[in-house]
C-alpha positions as CSV (number, residue, x, y, z in Angstrom):
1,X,108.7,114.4,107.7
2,X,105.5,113.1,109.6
3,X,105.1,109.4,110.2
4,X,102.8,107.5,107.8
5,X,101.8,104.8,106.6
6,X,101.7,104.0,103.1
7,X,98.0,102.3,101.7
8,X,97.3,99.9,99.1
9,X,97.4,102.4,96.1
10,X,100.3,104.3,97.4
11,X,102.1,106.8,95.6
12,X,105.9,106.4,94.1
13,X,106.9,108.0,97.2
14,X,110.9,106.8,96.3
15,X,112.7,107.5,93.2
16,X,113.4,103.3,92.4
17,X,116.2,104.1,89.9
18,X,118.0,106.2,92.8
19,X,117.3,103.2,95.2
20,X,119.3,100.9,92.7
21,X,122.1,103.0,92.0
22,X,122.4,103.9,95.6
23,X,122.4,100.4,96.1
24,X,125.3,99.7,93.9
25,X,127.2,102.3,95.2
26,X,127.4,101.0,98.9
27,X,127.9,97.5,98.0
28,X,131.9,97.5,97.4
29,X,132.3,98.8,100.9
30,X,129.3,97.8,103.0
31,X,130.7,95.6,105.2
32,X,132.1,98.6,106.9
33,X,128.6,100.2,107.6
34,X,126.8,97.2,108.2
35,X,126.3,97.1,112.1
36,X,122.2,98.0,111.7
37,X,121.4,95.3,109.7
38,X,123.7,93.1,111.6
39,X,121.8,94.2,114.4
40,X,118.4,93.2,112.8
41,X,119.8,89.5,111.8
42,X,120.7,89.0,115.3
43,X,117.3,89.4,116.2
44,X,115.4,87.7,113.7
45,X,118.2,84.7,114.3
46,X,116.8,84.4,118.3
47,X,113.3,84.5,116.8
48,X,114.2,82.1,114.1
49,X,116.2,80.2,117.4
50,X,112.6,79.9,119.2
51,X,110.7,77.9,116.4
52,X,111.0,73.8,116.5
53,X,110.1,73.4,112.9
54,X,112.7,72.8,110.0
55,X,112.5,75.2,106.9
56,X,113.6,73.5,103.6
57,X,113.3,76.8,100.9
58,X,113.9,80.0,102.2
59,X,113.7,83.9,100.5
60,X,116.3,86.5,101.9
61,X,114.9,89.5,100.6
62,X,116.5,92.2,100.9
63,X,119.8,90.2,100.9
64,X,122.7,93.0,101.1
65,X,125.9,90.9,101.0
66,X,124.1,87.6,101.6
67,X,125.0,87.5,105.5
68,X,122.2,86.0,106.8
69,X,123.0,82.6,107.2
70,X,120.5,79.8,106.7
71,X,119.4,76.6,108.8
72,X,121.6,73.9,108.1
73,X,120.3,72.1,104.8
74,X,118.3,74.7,103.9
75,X,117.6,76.1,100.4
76,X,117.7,79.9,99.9
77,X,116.9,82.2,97.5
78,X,118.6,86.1,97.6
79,X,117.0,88.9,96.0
80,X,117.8,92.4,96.3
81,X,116.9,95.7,94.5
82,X,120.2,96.8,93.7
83,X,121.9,94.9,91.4
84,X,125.5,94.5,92.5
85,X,124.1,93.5,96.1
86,X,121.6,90.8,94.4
87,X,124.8,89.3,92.1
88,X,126.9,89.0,94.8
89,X,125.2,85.8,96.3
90,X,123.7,84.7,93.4
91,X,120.4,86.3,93.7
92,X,117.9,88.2,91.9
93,X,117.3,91.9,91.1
94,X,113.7,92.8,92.3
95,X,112.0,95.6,94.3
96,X,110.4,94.2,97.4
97,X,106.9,95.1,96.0
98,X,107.2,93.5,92.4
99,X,108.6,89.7,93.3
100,X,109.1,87.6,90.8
101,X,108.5,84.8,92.5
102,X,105.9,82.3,92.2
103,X,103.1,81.5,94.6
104,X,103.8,78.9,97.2
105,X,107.9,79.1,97.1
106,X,109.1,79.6,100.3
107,X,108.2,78.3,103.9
108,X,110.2,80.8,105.4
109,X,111.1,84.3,104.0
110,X,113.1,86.8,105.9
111,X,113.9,90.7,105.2
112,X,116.2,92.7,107.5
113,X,117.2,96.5,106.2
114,X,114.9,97.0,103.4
115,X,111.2,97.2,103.9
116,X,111.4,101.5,104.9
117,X,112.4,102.2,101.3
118,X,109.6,100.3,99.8
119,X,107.0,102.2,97.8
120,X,104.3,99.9,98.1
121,X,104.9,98.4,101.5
122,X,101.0,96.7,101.9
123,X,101.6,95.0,98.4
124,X,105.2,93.8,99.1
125,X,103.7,92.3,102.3
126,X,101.2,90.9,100.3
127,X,103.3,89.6,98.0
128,X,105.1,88.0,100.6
129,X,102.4,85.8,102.0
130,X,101.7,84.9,98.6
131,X,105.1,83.9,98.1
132,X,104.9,81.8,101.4
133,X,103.4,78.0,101.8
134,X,100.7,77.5,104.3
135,X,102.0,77.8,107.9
136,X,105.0,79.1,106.6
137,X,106.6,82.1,108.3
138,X,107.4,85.7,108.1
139,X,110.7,87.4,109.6
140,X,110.7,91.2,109.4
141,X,113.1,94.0,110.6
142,X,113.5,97.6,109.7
143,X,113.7,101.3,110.9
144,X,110.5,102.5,112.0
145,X,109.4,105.7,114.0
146,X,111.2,107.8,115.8
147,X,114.9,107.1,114.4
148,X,117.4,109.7,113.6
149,X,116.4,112.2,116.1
150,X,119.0,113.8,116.2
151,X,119.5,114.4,112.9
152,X,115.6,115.8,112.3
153,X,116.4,117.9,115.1
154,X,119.9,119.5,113.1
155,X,118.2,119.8,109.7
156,X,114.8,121.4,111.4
157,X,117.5,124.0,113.1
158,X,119.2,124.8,110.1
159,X,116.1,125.0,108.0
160,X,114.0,126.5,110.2
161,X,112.5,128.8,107.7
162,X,111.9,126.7,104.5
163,X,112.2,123.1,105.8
164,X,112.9,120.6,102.8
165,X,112.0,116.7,102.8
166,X,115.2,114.9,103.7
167,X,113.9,112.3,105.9
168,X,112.0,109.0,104.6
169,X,108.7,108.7,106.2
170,X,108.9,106.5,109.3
171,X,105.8,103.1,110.2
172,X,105.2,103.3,114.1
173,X,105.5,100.0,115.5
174,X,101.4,100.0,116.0
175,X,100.8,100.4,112.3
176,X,103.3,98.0,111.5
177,X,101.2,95.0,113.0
178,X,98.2,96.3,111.6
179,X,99.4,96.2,108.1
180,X,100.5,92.8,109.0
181,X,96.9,91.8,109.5
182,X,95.6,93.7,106.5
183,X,98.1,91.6,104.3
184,X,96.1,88.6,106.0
185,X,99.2,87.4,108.3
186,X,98.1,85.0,110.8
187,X,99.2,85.4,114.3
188,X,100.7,88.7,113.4
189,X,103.5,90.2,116.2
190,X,105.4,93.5,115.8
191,X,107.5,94.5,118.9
192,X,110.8,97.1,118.7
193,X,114.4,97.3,120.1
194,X,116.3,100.3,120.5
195,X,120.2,101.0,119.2
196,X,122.0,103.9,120.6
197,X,124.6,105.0,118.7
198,X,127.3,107.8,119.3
199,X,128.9,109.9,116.8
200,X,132.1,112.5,116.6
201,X,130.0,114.5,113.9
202,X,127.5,114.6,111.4
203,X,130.1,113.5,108.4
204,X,130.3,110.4,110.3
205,X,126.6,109.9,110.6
206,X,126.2,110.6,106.6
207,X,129.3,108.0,105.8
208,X,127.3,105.2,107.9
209,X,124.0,106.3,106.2
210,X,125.2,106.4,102.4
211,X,127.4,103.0,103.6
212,X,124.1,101.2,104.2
213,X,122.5,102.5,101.3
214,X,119.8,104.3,103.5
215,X,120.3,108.2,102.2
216,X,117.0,110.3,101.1
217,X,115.9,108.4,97.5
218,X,112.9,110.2,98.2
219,X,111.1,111.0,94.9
220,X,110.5,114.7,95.3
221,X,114.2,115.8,97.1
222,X,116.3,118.8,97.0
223,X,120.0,118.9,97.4
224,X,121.8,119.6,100.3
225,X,123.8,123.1,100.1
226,X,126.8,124.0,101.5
227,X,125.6,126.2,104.1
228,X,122.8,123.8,105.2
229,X,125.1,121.7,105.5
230,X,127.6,123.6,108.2
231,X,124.6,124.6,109.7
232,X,123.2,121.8,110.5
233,X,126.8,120.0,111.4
234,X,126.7,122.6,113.9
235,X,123.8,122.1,115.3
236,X,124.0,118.0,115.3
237,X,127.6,118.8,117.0
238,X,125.7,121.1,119.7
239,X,123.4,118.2,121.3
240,X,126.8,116.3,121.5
241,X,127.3,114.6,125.7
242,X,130.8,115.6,128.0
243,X,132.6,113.2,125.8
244,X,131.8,115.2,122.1
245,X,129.7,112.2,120.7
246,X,126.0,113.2,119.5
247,X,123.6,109.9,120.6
248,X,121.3,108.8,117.4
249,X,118.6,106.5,117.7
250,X,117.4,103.6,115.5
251,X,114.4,102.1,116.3
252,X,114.4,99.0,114.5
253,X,110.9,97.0,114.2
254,X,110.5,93.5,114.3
255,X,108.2,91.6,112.4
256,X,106.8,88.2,112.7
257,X,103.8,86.5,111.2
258,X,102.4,83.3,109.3
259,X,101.0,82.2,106.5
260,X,97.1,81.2,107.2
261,X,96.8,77.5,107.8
262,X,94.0,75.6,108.7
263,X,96.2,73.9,111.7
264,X,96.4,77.2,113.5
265,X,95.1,79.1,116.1
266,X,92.0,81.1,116.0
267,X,92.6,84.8,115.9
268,X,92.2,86.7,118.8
269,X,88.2,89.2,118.5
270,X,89.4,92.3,116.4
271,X,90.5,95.1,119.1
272,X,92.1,92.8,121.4
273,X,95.6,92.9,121.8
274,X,97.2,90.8,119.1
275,X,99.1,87.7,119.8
276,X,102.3,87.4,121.6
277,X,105.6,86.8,120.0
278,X,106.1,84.1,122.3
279,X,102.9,82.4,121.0
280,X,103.1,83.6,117.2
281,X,107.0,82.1,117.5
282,X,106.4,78.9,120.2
283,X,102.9,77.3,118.6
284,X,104.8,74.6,117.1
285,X,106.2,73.3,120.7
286,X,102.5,73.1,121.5
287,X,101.5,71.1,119.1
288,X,104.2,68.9,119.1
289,X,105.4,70.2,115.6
């Protein structure tokens, strides 16, 4: 359950056909579990907020129940890995890292919930600035290191002496912005915002996760038993506060770059700090865009 970072020739490290049928099992009641990506929109909607440039064709990928909402006139495109999630707005079935999209579609494209449970996460980024006109931009969001503490903690306890893989492997914030620049993002910005959450028990902690179609599709998994299970409520119920609610952590990681234009900056010497997000996000005030 160690953080990594997935590299160009990654292993299937998810079980796709469990992604999709996961997928299509949270969508008839998702809007009851969908405060995390909700949470994500809202960010990449001030970031979106900060940027004086119109955006004619846009990708939501990644698209859930189609909530995001789009600039006024704009064109958007929804695609989605599950398939009842990609029909319900119209979209597309496709996994994040096998787009079927062609070269120079989109000027914007944005993914909120998704980009964890991808097995090739360099190439889908890749794929993504391929998909992307010059200068257009990149809005990212998903959970990155450090999430779900608590619940690491509980399954740790109650299978202290033969630990299983139940976790997804988690991308720090740090590498997150480098694999930015290795998918040749200009301008590249990753930054992270904390949401605390409190919960009566573990049951309700596994409803939210199954209702946002974020349970272990890990390709190599084991089952949970029934007595790892009450184990492991019990020990997610002992780290509970005065007021019986156990605190989990998301920490959800922001992405933000651009597609490489002559008309931009210069990038900063390699192993300086990489560019603000007020700069990656504010350029085009500068220039008068």
């Amino acid at each position: 359950m160690s953080d990594i970072v997935s590299e160009n020739s990654a292993p299937e490290i998810f079980d796709r056909a469990a992604r999709r049928v996961r997928r299509d099992r949270a969508a008839p009641g998702y809007a009851e579990h969908d405060f995390l990506r909700a949470t994500m929109l809202d960010g990449i909607a001030e970031r979106l907020d900060a940027v004086t440039r119109d955006f004619a064709d846009i990708l939501d990928l990644g698209c859930f129940d189609g909530a995001f909402t789009p600039p006024p006139g704009a064109r958007v495109a929804r695609c989605d890995a599950g398939f009842a999630f990609a029909a319900k707005p119209g979209g597309v079935q496709a996994d994040e890292d096998r787009l079927p999209f062609a070269d120079a579609s989109f000027d914007l494209v944005v993914s909120a919930g998704v980009l964890d449970q991808v097995n090739d996460l360099p190439g889908a980024l890749s794929l993504i600035r391929r998909v992307l006109r010059p200068d257009g931009l990149f809005l990212g969001a998903f959970v990155g290191a450090g999430s779900l503490p608590a619940l690491r903690s509980a399954l740790r306890s109650a299978e202290s002496e033969r630990p299983a893989a139940r976790l997804h492997p988690q991308i720090d914030v740090r590498s997150a912005g480098d694999l930015l620049m290795r998918a040749g993002f200009a301008l590249p910005v990753a930054d992270v915002e904390t949401l605390d959450v409190g919960y009566r028990d573990l049951g309700r902690l596994f409803g939210d996760l199954r209702g946002m179609a974020a349970g272990n599709i890990l390709a190599q998994r084991r089952p949970l038993v029934s007595a790892t299970v009450g184990r492991t409520a019990a020990a997610f119920a002992g780290a509970s506060d005065d007021r019986g609610r156990t605190h989990e952590t998301f920490q959800i990681v922001f992405l933000t770059g651009w597609s490489p234009d002559p008309s931009q900056p210069k990038p900063a010497k390699r192993g300086s700090a990489t560019a603000s997000l007020g700069a990656a996000l504010g350029r085009h005030d500068q220039s008068g865009d």
